[in-house]
Phi, psi and omega in degrees: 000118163252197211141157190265131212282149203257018171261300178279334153109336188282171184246113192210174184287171187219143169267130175312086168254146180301196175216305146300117162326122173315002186264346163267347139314299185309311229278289147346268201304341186285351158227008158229008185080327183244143149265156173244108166271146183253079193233136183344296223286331179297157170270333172222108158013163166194142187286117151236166198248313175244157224246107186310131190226166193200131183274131207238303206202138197288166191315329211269288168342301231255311145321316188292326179291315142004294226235320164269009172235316195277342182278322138000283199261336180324336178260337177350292177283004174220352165295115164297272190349306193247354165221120225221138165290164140340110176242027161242351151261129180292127169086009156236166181245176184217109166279136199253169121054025188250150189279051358190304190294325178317296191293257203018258179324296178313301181279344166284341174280013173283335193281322171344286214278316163304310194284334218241358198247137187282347188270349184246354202271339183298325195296354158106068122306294176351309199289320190280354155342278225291357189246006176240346200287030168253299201283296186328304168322303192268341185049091189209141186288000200250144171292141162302351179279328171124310196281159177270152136357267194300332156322330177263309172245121096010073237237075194277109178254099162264132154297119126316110168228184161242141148301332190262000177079348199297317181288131153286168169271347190273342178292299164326306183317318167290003203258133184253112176257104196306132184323120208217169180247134186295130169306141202284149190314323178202136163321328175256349164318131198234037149260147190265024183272142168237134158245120190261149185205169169220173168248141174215154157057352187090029182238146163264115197246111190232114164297096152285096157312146166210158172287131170303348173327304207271131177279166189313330215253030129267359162345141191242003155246080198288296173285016160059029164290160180038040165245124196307132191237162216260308173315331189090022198220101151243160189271102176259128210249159190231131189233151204269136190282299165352312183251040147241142197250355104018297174272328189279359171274317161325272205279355171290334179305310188306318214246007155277337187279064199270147219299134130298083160289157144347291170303349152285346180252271205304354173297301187300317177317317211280315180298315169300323189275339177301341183261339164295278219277012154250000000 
């Protein structure tokens, strides 16, 4: 297919590209084979083999993304090395050792790739195009305007568990929750942040939007655990999924959904056609 890549700008063959990197895909299938997809509007689930893709970007773009971000970082949330408990904290963990614009610039180009994507642009994603493809493009922490990035987008990282034990953690861990917009904490909340978040890995990988008017520190995580940090060193606080209702809507949806196997679709045919003939 050709078209114009929605990085560079040019009119090239355009590549089937993902929009969450295939490598967390790999991770999911590499211990179940499969994906199960889940979606609101359906009644049941189902085993798919593909990894929603959306054509974005010519070869050449879609390498450069490839190769300064995703490769990098593709292990980012499962490296033992660099993500370690706490041993001065109850509930946290501590990312280590990391290139602070690098690990940035990678999730952010993942929200990139949302806002510039139709499936995501209905969803009002669109509008953050003009304020991230120069640090994506360029691979700079600066806005075309001169301010940093990050003054503006936020980078929040939680850990998932149960508390209650029912989930495993290698279960959490399979679970991909799709770029979604947060439902706001209370109705009289008077912050002024929009958050877009996912799940990958058994992390809530969450974007604190804010209007540039407003400075950070009306922010409602105010002492900046799991707000991604510059120094190379963050507090990652690990919560119980249940007491984010978001997520707990999320995976309560997943165990409401039950799988439409093969033997289940022909149970249904077989049922339709015995009710045609009477």
């Amino acid at each position: 297919m050709k078209g114009l890549c929605k990085l560079c700008g040019n009119n090239r063959p355009l590549q089937n590209s993902h929009i969450i990197p295939r490598s967390f895909y790999k991770f999911i299938k590499s211990h179940s084979g499969q994906l199960v997809r889940v979606q609101e509007h359906k009644e049941f689930s189902h085993l798919s083999n593909s990894d929603p893709k959306e054509f974005l970007l010519c070869y050449e773009c879609e390498q450069f993304l490839s190769c300064e971000y995703e490769i990098s970082c593709n292990n980012i949330l499962i490296d033992k090395q660099k993500i370690l408990k706490s041993e001065r904290y109850n509930d946290t963990f501590e990312l280590k050792g990391y290139d602070y614009t690098t690990y940035y610039l990678f999730f952010i180009s993942i929200l990139w790739r949302a806002a510039v994507s139709e499936k995501y642009g209905a969803r009002g994603f669109a509008c953050l195009n003009k304020f991230l493809i120069n640090s994506v493009k360029n691979k700079t922490i600066f806005t075309m305007q001169g301010d940093r990035l990050d003054n503006h987008v936020k980078l929040l990282l939680i850990k998932l568990k149960d508390t209650n034990e029912q989930i495993s953690q290698t279960s959490l861990q399979e679970i991909i929750v799709d770029l979604r917009i947060e439902e706001p904490i209370a109705e009289d909340s008077d912050d002024d942040a929009t958050v877009i978040y996912m799940v990958l890995q058994g992390f809530v990988i969450a974007y604190i939007i804010h209007d540039p008017k407003h400075p950070f520190n009306h922010i409602r995580f105010r002492k900046r655990v799991g707000i991604l940090q510059q120094s190379g060193t963050t507090l990652i606080p690990t919560v119980d999924f249940r007491e984010l209702r978001s997520i707990f809507k999320a995976i309560n949806l997943i165990h409401q959904r039950p799988l439409k196997t093969r033997a289940h679709r022909i149970k249904n045919k077989i049922t339709h056609n015995f009710k045609s003939k009477e």
